[in-house]
SEKE-42779 format. One line per 3 residues: number of its first residue (from 1); their letters; for each residue y, z, x of C-alpha. Coordinates in Angstrom, 3 decimals. Layout:
N
NUM> A> Y Z X  ...
***
This chain:
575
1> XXX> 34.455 -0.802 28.930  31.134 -2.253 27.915  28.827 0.257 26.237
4> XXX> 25.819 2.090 28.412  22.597 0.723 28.878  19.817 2.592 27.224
7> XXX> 18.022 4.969 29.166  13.867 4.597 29.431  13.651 8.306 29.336
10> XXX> 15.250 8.764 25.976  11.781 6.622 24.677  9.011 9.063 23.411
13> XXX> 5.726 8.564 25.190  4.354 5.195 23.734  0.871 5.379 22.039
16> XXX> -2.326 3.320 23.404  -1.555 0.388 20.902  2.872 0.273 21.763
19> XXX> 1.592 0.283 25.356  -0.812 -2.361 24.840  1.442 -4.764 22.343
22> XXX> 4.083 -3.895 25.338  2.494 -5.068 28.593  1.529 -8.543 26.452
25> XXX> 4.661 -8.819 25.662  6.773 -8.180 28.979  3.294 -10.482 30.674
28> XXX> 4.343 -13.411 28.711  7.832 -13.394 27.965  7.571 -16.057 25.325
31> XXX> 10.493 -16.729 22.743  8.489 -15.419 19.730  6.238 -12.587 19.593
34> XXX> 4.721 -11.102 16.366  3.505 -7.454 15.994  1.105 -6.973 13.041
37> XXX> 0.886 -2.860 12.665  0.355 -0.810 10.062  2.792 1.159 8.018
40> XXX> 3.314 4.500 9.578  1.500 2.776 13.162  5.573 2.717 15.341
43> XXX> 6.928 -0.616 14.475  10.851 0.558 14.893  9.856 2.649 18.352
46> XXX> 7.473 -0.170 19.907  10.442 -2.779 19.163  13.278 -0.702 19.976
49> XXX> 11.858 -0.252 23.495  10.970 -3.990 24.134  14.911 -4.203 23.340
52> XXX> 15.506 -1.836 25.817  13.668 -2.688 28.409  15.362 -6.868 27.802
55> XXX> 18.870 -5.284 27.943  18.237 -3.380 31.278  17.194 -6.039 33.260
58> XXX> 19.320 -8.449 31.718  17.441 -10.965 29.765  19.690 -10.323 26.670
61> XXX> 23.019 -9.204 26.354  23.242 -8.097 22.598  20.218 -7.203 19.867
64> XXX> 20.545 -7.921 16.100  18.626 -6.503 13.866  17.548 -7.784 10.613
67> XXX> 15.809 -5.175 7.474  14.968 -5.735 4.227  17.174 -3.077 2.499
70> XXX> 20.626 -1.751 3.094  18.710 1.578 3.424  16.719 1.053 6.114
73> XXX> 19.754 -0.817 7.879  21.002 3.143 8.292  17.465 4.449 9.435
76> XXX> 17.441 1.445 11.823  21.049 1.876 13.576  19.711 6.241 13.542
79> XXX> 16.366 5.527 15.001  18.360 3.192 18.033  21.100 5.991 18.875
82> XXX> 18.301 8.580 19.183  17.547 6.541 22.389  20.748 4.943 23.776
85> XXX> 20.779 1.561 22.014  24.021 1.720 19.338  23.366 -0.633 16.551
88> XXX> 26.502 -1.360 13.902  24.848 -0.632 10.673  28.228 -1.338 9.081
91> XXX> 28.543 -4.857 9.747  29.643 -7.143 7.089  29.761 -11.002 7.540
94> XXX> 33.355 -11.220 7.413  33.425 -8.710 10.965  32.262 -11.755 12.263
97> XXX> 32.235 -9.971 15.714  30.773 -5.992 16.161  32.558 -4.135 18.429
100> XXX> 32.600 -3.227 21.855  31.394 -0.317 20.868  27.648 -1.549 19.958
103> XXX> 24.882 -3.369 21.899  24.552 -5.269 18.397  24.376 -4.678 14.608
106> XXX> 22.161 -3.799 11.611  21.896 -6.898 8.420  19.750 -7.554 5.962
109> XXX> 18.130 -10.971 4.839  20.276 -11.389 2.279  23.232 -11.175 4.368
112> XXX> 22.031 -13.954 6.733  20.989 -15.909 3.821  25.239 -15.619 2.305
115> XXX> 26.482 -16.409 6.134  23.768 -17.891 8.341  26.812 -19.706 10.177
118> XXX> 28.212 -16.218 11.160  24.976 -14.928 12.534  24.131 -18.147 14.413
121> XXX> 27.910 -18.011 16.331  27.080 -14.614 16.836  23.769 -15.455 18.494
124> XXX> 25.414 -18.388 20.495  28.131 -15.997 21.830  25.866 -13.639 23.722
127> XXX> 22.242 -13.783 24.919  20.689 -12.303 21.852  17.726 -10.706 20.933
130> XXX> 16.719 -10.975 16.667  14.004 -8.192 15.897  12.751 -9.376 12.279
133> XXX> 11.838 -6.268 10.561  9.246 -7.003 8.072  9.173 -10.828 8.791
136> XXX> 7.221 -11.859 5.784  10.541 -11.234 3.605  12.217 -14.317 5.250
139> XXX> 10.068 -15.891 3.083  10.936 -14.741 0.174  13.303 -17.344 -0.808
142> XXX> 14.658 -20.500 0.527  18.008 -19.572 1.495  16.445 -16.683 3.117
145> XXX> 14.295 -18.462 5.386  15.993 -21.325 6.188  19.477 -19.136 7.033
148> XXX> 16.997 -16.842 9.671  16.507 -20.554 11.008  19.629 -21.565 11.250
151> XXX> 21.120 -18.233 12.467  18.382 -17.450 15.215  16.812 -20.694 16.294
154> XXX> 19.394 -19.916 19.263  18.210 -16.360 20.014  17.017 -15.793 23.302
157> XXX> 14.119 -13.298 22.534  13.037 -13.447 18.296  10.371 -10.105 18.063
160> XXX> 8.797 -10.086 14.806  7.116 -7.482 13.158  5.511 -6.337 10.126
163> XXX> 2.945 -3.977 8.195  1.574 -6.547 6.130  1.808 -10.233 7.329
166> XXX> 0.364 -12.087 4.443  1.836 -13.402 1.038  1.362 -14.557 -2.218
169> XXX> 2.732 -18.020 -2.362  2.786 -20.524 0.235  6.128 -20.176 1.818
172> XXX> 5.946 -20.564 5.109  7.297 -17.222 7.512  9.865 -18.463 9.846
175> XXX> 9.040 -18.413 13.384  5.171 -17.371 12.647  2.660 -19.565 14.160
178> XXX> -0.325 -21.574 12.090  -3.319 -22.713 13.087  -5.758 -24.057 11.595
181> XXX> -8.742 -22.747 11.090  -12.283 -24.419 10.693  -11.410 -24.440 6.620
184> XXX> -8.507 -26.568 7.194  -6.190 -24.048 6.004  -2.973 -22.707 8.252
187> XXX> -3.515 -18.980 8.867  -0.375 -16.980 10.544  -1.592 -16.059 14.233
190> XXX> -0.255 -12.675 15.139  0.201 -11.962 19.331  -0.624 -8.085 18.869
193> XXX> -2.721 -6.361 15.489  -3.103 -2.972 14.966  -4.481 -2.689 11.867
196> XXX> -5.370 0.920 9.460  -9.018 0.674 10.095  -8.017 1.263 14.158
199> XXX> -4.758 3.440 13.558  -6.897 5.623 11.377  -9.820 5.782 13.996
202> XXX> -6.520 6.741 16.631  -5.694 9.459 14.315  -2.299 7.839 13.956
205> XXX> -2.472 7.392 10.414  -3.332 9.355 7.475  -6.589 8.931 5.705
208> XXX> -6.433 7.967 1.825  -8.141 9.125 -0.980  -7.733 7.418 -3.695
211> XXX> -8.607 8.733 -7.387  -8.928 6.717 -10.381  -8.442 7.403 -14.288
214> XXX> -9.530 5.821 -17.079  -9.164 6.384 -20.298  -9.161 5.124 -24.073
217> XXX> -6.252 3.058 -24.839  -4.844 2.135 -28.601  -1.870 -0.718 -28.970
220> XXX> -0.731 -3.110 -31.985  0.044 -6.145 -31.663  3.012 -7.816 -33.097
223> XXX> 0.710 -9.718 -35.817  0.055 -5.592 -36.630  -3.614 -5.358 -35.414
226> XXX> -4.519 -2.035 -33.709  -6.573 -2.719 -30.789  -8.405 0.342 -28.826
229> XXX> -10.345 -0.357 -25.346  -11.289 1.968 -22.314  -9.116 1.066 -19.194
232> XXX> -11.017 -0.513 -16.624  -13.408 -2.086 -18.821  -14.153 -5.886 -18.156
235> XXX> -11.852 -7.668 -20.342  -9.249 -10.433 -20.113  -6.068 -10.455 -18.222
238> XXX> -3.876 -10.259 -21.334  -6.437 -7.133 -22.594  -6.173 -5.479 -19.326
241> XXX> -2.189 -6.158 -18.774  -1.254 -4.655 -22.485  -4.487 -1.791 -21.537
244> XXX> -2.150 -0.475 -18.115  0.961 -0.888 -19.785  -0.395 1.484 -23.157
247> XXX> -2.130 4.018 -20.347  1.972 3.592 -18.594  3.107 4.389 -21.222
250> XXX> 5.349 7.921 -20.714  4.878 9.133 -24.700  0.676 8.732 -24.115
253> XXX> -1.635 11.043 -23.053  -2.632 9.392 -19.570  0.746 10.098 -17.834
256> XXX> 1.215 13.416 -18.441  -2.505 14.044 -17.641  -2.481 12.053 -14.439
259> XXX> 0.741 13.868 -13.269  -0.795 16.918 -13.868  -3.595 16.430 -11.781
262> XXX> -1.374 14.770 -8.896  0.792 17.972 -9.402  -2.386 20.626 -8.977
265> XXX> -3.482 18.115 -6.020  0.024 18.461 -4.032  -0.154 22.693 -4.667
268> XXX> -3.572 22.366 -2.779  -1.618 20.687 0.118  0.931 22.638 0.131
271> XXX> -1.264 26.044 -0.063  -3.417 24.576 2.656  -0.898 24.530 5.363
274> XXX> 1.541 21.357 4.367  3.979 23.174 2.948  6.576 20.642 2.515
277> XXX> 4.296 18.039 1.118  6.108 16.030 -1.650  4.936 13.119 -4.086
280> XXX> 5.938 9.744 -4.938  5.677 8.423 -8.253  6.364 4.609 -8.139
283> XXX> 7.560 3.387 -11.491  7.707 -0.487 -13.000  11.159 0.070 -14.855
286> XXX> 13.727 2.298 -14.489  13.138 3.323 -18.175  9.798 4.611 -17.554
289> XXX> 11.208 6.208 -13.969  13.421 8.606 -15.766  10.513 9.031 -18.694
292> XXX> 8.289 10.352 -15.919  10.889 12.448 -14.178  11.354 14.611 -17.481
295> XXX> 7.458 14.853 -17.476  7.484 16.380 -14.097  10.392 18.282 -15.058
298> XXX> 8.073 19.963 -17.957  4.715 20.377 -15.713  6.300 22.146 -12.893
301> XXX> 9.673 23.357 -13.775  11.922 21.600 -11.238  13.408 18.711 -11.434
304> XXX> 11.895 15.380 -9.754  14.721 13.433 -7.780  15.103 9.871 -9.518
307> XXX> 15.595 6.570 -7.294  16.881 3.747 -9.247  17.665 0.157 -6.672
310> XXX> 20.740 0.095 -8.496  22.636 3.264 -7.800  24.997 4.076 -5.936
313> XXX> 24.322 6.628 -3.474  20.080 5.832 -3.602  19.779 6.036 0.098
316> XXX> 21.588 9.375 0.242  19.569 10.781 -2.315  16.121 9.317 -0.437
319> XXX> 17.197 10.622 2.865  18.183 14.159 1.301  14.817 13.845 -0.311
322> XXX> 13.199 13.661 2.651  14.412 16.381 4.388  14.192 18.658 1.775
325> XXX> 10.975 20.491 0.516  11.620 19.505 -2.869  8.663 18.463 -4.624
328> XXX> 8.575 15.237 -6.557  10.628 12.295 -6.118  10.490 8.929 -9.041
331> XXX> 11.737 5.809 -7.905  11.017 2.099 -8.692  10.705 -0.356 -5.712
334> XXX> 13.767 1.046 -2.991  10.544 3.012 -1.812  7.934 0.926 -1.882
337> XXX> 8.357 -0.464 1.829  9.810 0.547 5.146  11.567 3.732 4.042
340> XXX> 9.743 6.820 6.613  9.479 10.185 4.488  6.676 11.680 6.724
343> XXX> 6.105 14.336 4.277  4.597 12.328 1.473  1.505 13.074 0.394
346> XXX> 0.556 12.177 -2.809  1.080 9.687 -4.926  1.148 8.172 -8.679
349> XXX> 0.785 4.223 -8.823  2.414 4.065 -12.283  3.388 0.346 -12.102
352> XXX> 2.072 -2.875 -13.209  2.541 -4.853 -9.634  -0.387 -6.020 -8.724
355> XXX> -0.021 -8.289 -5.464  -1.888 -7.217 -2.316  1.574 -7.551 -0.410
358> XXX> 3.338 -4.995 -2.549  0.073 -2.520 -3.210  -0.046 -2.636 0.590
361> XXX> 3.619 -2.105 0.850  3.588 1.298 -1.507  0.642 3.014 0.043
364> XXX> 2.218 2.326 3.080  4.409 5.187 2.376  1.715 7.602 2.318
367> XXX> -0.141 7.076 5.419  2.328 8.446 8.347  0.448 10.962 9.846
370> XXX> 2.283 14.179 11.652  -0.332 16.219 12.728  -4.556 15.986 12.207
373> XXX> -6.076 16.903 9.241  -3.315 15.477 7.180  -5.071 13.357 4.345
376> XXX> -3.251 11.572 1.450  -4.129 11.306 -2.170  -3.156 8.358 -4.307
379> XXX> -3.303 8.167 -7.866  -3.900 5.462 -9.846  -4.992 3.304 -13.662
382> XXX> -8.858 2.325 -13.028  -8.166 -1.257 -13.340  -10.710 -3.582 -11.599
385> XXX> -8.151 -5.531 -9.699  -6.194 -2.308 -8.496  -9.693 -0.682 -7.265
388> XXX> -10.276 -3.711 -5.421  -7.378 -3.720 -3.230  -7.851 -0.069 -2.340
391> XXX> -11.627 -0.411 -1.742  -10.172 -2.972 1.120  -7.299 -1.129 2.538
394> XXX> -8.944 -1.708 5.832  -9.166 -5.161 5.662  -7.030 -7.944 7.818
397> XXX> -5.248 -10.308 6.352  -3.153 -13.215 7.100  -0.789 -15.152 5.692
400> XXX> -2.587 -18.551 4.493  -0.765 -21.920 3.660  -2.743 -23.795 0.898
403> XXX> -5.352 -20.949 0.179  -6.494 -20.688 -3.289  -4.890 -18.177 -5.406
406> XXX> -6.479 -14.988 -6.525  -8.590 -16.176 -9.740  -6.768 -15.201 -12.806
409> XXX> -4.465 -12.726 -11.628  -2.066 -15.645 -10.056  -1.036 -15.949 -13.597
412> XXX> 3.142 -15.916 -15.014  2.211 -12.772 -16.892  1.304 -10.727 -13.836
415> XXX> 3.910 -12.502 -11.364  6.661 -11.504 -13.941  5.113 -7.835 -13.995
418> XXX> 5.126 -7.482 -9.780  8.399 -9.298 -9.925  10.824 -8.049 -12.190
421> XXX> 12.639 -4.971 -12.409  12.171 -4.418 -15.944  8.039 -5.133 -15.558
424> XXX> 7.595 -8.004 -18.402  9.895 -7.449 -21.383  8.025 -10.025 -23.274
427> XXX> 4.708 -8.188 -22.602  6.403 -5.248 -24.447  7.720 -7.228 -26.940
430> XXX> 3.876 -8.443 -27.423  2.501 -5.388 -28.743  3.402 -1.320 -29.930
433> XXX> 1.659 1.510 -27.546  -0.098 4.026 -28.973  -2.200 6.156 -27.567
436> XXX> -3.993 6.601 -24.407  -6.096 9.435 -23.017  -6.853 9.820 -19.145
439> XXX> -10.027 11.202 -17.266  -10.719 10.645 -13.661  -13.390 7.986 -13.558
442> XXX> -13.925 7.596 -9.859  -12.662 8.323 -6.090  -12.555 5.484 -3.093
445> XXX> -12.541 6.418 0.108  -12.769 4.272 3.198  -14.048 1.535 0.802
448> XXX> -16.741 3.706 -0.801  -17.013 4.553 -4.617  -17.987 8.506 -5.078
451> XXX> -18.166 9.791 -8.881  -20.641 10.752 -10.951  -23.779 8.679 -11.505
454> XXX> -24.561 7.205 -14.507  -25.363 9.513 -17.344  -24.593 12.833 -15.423
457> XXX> -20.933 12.651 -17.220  -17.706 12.070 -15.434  -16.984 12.797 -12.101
460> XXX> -15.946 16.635 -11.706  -12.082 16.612 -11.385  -11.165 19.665 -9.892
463> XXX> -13.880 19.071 -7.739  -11.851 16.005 -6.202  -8.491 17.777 -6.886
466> XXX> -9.671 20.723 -4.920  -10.744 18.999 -2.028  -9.325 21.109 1.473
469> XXX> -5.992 20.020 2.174  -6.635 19.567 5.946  -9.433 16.985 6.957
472> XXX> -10.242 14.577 9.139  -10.936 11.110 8.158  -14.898 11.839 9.369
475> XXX> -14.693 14.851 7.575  -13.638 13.026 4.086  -16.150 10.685 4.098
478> XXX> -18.845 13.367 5.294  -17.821 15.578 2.238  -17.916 13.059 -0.467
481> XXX> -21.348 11.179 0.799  -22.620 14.765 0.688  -21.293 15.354 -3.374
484> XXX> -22.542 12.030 -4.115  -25.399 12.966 -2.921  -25.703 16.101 -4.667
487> XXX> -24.920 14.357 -7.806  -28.002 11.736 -7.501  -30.176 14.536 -6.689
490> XXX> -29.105 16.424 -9.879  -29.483 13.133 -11.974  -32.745 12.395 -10.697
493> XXX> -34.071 16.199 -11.480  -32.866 15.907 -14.940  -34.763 12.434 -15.203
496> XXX> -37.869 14.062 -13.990  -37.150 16.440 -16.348  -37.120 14.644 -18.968
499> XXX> -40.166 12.208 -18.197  -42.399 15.465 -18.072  -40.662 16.870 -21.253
502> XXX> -42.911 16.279 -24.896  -40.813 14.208 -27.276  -39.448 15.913 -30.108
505> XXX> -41.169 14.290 -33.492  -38.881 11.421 -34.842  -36.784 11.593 -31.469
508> XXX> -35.774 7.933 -30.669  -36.230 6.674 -27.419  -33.031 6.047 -24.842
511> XXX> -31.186 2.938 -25.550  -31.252 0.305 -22.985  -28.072 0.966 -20.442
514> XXX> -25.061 -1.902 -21.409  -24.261 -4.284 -19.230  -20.943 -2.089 -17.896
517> XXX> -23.642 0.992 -17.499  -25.648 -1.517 -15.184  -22.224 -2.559 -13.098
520> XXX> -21.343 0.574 -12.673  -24.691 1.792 -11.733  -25.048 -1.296 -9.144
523> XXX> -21.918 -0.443 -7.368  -22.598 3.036 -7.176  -25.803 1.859 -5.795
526> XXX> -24.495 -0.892 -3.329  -21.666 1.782 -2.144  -24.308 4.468 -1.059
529> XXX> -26.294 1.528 0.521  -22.728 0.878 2.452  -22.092 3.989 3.018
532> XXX> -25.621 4.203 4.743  -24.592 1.606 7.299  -21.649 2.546 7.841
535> XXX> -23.380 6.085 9.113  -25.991 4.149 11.455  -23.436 2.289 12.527
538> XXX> -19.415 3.375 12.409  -18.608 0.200 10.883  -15.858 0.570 8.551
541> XXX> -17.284 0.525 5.323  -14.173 -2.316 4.329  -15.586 -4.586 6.808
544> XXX> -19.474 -3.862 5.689  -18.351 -5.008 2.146  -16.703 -8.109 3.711
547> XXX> -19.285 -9.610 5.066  -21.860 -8.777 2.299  -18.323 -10.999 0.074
550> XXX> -19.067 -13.528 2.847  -22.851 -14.160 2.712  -22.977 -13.701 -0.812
553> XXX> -19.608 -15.036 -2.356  -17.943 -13.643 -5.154  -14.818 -11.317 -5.706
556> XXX> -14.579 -7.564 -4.668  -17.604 -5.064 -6.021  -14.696 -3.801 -8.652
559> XXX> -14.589 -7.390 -10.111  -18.064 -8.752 -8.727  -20.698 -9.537 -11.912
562> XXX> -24.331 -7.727 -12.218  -26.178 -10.837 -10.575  -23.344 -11.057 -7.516
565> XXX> -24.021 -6.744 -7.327  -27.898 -7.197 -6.956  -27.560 -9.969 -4.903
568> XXX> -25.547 -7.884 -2.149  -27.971 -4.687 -2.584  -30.439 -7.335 -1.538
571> XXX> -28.293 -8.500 1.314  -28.219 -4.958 2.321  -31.431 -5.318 4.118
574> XX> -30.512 -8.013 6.417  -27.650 -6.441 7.528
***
């Protein structure tokens, strides 16, 4: 007896942006569709009913579903039961055939990659719909991609979707369209986008605040110099890779500081109304995983929940995790895409992976909004690069074929840190940590820069740790422009102050500000200029800083140089 068709009632109502993506889809009917939508937007619900609705009038017979992980095969085949579509998330390539029991099955990529002549006779056999979870992973090696060609180039219906449709390499994303663009380069073309900037505006997502530490780090080398340097500082990329790693470091100063303060920052959630709220701490090795787990263990007394990719029982311990109220949980990369614990909150970046792809990934876990007022707090090393990705959360991207590569962070030392489980061994074997001391250096918000101006000392910390656990995104941005400006007012008192204020005999006058005094002071500057327009005008301030990027050229405001700063507060005018 063939199995039951799925039942439309069973769906949750669809929000504006499923219904939208929908009605495109069932209007065209085309062989490929790709949904761009960001993590925590409905990717699983919007695709599970486009399955539906192709099994109940027929057009396919049988739906396969393809996921990165073997734990999110399980939360794939649980999401489909809760609304009549039975998934085998138990299928192994030598089943060859699911039962009669299941509209289809549950694999990963790497299992199509090992047997891509198994999935293709399975796709032949039955009118058969593919829904590639987080398509850009096809690409992530060449027996992957070409074995989701060969398996589903015979599907009937191929729905792909992901969170973040870009990468950084130039393999090409099966089944994607290119076009070119007026550059010359390919860019992937999605058929529905629903990016964070719009999902926050829907209240469909949470809105992130991130907070930044700095700190002075001390290493030695392996020719024995000691070398000492604040984080963030401009210096180069084998200063600021050995810099994190010392501040990483779980027998410093800067992680147990850090996880103190993300600590005090999830009680104020959890006092404030969320009071299941848990954190994520995403390590680069499982060394330093279990390092920080004992850390946690010490600053609040219970004991964190470690997730290591390689142990058995990982996804019983995540999903336990997540429907517990325990507080902290420590895990490499399992949790760094796809997997839905609603009830994170906070979060520690504590890893060395620096790709857009993968930053976007991890925050991606923080953003799933339940109910309004929920906001999200990340954590992480003030390093130029890693301030400039989250001053452009909002931003879209595509994937691009041929595109230059990100200057000077493209490099083997960094690719091996992102890549590997064990984040650079040779790095380590480079150089001796230290010390390193942490103190919050500044806060980014809808790609604004808030912290203390220059020479009024650091930003306040339990100011920004303090902040009321339920806000909207509005309300954020409202309350930080307005201690910004309280802090410029204060520093431009004290200079008054101090102009009107007799100079003491033999009292030396100020020394000129340094050229980092002047950067920061620019972007502080060009961020409340933003921040400005982005008040006349609700544009996001991610996009304001994007097209200031394109008129004047030059990297993001983290990375930009004093003349490419002064030359956007100029093109502030024009806007």
């Amino acid at each position: 007896m063939p199995v039951a068709l799925p039942d439309r009632e069973a769906f949750p109502p669809l929000r504006a942006w499923q219904r939208r993506a929908l009605v495109e889809y069932l209007r065209r009917r085309a062989s490929d569709f790709l949904a761009v939508a960001t993590p925590g937007a409905g990717k699983t619900t919007f695709a599970l009913r486009i399955a539906a609705e192709c099994l109940i009038d027929g057009t396919v017979e049988a739906v396969t579903v393809v996921a990165p992980t073997e734990h999110l095969k399980t939360q794939w085949a649980e999401a489909a039961a809760r609304v009549g579509i039975q998934l085998d998330a138990a299928f192994r390539n030598a089943d060859v055939h699911s039962s009669a029991d299941f509209h289809g099955a549950v694999v990963t990529y790497a299992q199509i990659g090992m047997a891509p002549a198994v999935h293709r006779r399975r796709t032949m056999t039955r009118r058969t719909m593919v829904i590639l979870d987080e398509i850009h992973h096809a690409g992530d090696s060449r027996t992957w991609g070409e074995g989701v060609v060969a398996a589903f180039a015979p599907a009937v219906r191929r729905l792909m979707l992901t969170g973040t449709p870009f990468r950084s390499d130039d393999n090409p994303i099966p089944f994607v369209t290119y076009e070119a663009g007026g550059d010359g380069l390919a860019r992937s073309r999605a058929d529905s986008t629903y990016g964070y900037a719009d999902a926050l505006a829907d209240g469909v997502v949470r809105p992130v605040i991130f907070l930044a530490y700095s700190g002075e780090t001390r290493w030695r080398t392996s020719a024995g110099d000691e070398l000492a340097c604040r984080l963030g500082e401009p210096m180069t990329q084998d200063l600021v890779a050995q810099a994190w790693r010392t501040a990483l470091d779980p027998v410093g100063q800067w992680m147990p500081q850090v996880l103190r303060a993300a600590d005090a920052r999830l009680q104020v959630l959890r006092d404030a109304g969320m009071s299941d709220a848990g954190g994520l701490v995403i390590a680069s090795d499982q060394q330093s995983a279990r390092a920080y787990a004992r850390l946690l263990r010490d600053i609040t007394g219970q004991a964190a929940v470690v997730v290591l990719s390689d142990d058995v029982g990982a996804s019983a311990r995540i999903a336990a995790f997540a429907s517990s109220a325990d507080r902290w949980l420590v895990a490499v990369r399992m949790v760094s895409e796809g997997v839905d614990i609603p009830r994170l909150a906070v979060g520690v970046y504590a890893t060395s992976a620096s790709t857009p792809l993968f930053f976007a990934q991890a925050i991606g876990r923080f953003v799933r909004a339940r109910r309004t007022g929920e906001t999200a707090s990340v954590f992480l090393p003030s390093v130029p690069h890693l301030l400039g990705l989250a001053s452009e959360l909002e931003a879209q991207r595509d994937h691009v074929l041929g595109g230059p590569k990100r200057e000077g962070w493209e490099d083997e030392l960094l690719e091996r840190a992102q890549q590997a489980d064990r984040a650079s061994g040779e790095l380590e074997n480079r150089f001796e940590a230290l010390s390193a001391t942490a103190e919050l250096d500044q806060v980014i918000f809808d790609g604004a820069t808030f912290g203390a101006p220059v020479g009024a000392g650091t930003p306040e910390e339990e100011e920004y740790l303090g902040l009321p656990g339920l806000l909207t995104a509005d309300q954020v941005s409202v309350l930080l422009s307005k201690r910004q400006a309280d802090q410029l007012a204060a520093q431009r008192r004290e200079r008054r102050v101090g102009d009107t204020a007799p100079q003491q005999a033999g009292e030396r006058a100020a020394a000129p500000a340094s050229a980092a005094q002047r950067r920061v002071a620019l972007r502080r500057q060009l961020n409340t200029l933003v921040a400005a327009h982005h008040h006349r005008t609700e544009t996001p301030h991610g996009r304001i800083h994007a097209e200031l990027r394109r008129r004047c050229g030059g990297p993001p405001s983290a990375q930009a140089t004093i003349e490419q700063l002064e030359e956007r507060i100029a093109a502030c005018a024009d806007l």
